[in-house]
N, C-alpha and C positions, 0 to 999 in steps of 0.2 A: 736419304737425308743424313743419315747416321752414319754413312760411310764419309758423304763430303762436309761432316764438322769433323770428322777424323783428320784428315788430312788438313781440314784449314787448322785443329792446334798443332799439327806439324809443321803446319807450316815456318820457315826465318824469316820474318815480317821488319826485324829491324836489331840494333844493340842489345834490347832488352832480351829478346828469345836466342839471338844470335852467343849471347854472351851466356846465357844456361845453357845451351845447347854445348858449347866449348870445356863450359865446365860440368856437364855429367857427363860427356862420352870420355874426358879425359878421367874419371872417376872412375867410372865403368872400366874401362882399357886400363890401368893400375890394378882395381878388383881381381879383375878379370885376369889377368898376364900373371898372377901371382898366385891365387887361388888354383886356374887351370892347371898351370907346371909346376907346382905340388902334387896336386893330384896324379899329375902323369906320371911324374918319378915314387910317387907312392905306390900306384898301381893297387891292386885290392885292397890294399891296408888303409886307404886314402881315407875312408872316413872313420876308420879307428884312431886315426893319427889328428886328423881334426877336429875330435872331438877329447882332445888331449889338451888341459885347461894353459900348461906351459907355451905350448905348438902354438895353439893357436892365441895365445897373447902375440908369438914373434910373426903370426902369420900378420896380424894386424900390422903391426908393426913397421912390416912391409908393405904392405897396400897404403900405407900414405907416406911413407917413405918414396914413393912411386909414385905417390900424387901429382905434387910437382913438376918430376919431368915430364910426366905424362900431359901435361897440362901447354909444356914447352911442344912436346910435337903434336898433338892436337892444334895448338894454337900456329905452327909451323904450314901445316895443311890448310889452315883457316885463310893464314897470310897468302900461300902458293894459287888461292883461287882468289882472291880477292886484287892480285897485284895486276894482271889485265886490264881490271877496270879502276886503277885507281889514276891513272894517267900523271899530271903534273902534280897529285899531291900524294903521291907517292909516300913520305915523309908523313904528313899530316894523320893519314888510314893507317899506319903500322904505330903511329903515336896512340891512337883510337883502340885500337885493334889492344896493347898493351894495356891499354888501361882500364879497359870492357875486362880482361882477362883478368890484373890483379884486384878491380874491385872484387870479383867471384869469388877468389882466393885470402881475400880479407877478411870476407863474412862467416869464415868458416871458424869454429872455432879450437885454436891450438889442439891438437889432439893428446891427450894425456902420454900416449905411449912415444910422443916426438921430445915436445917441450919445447918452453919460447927461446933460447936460443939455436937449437938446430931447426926449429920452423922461421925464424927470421933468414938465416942464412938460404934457405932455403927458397926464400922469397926474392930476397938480392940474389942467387941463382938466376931463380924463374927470369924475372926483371931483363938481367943482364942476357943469359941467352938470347932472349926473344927482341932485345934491341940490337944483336948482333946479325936479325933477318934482314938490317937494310945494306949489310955489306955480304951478301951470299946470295948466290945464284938458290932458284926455286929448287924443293928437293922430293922428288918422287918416294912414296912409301919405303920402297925397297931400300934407297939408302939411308931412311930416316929409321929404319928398324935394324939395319946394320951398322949406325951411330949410335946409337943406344941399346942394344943386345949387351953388352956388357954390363953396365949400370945394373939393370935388372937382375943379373946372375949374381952382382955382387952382393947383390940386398936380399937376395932368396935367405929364407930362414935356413938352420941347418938338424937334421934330426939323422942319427944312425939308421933308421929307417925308412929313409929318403935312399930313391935307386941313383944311378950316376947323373951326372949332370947332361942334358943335350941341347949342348947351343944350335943347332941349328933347327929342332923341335921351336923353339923359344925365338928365335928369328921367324920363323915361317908365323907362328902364332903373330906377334906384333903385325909383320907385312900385312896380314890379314884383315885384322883389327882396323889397320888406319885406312886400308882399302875401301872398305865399307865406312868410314866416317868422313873419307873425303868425297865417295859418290853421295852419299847421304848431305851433306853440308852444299856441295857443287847445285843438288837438282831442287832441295828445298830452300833455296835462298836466292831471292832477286838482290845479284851480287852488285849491279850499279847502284842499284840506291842505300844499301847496305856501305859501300864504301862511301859514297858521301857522306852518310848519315856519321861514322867515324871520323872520317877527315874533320867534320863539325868542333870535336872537342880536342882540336889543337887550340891552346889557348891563341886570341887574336897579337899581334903585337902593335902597341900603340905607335903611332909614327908623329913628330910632330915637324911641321915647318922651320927651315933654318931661316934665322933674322935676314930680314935683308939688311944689303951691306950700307954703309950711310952715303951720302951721294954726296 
């Protein structure tokens, strides 16, 4: 019994889990993609270095500098399975889908180490990105970690004790990461009713009857 409530709180039931689920693994994957490839170009010093009170303010720094995008290709992978079943309301589900995403991203609160104007920007990024998924073909991890492999390298903190940089270390990690959160996203979420459920909160548009003409 304990193993099947396990899986039913995993389970995507609907906007509400579907939209925390979008915004901790995009969390996690920022953490994650930034903390690791430190580590890795630190190599044994890795936790002397982190526990280094300057370091690891910029390490911060960078993980929600990270957020963000992170949130755009997470949300990218969420769109890529969801478009199948979205059929004629296509439009309507990626309207949903957008705005399931920047509510998450609203409740968070400004991070000290960003500030309100590079986290607004940041937000009209998010935004704009992710309303540019209705004119781009679907995009497999691979190229979605080799679209943004750079960003990531740019925002890495920098420490003379830090080893060389390895893009392609840093690509492989990403590919990885979204790998695992588009199976995970794909198998715990009943995706038809999940994209209705989105489509829902396109606002209706009133329509009214034109006068008839006078006879």
């Amino acid at each position: 019994m304990a193993l099947l409530d396990h899986f039913r709180r995993r389970a995507i039931r609907d906007q509400v889990t579907a939209g925390a689920f979008i915004d901790e693994q995009a969390l996690h994957l920022a953490e994650s993609c930034v903390r690791d490839y430190c580590k890795l170009r630190a190599g044994e010093g890795a936790d002397a270095l982190i526990a280094d009170a300057a370091f690891a303010a910029a390490l911060d720094k960078a993980c929600w500098e990270a957020y963000p995008r992170a949130l755009v290709m997470v949300g990218t992978i969420a769109e890529a399975s969801l478009r199948p079943y979205a059929g004629e309301n296509a439009h309507a589900v990626l309207f949903g889908l957008i705005t399931m995403i920047l509510d998450h991203f609203d409740q968070r609160p400004v991070p000290r180490t960003i500030g309100d104007v590079e986290w607004r920007a940041a937000r009209a990024d998010l935004e704009r990105s992710l309303s540019d998924l209705a004119r781009t073909r679907t995009q497999t991890p691979e190229e979605l970690a080799r679209d943004h492999s750079s960003f990531y390298l740019a925002i890495m903190p920098l420490h003379p004790k830090l080893g060389a940089d390895d893009f392609a270390a840093l690509t492989n990690q990403l590919k990885l990461s979204l790998w695992h959160i588009r199976e995970a996203f794909a198998q715990r979420s009943n995706l038809l009713a999940l994209a209705g459920e989105l489509a829902g909160r396109m606002p209706k548009v009133e329509t009214t009857e034109a006068p008839s003409a006078p006879a």
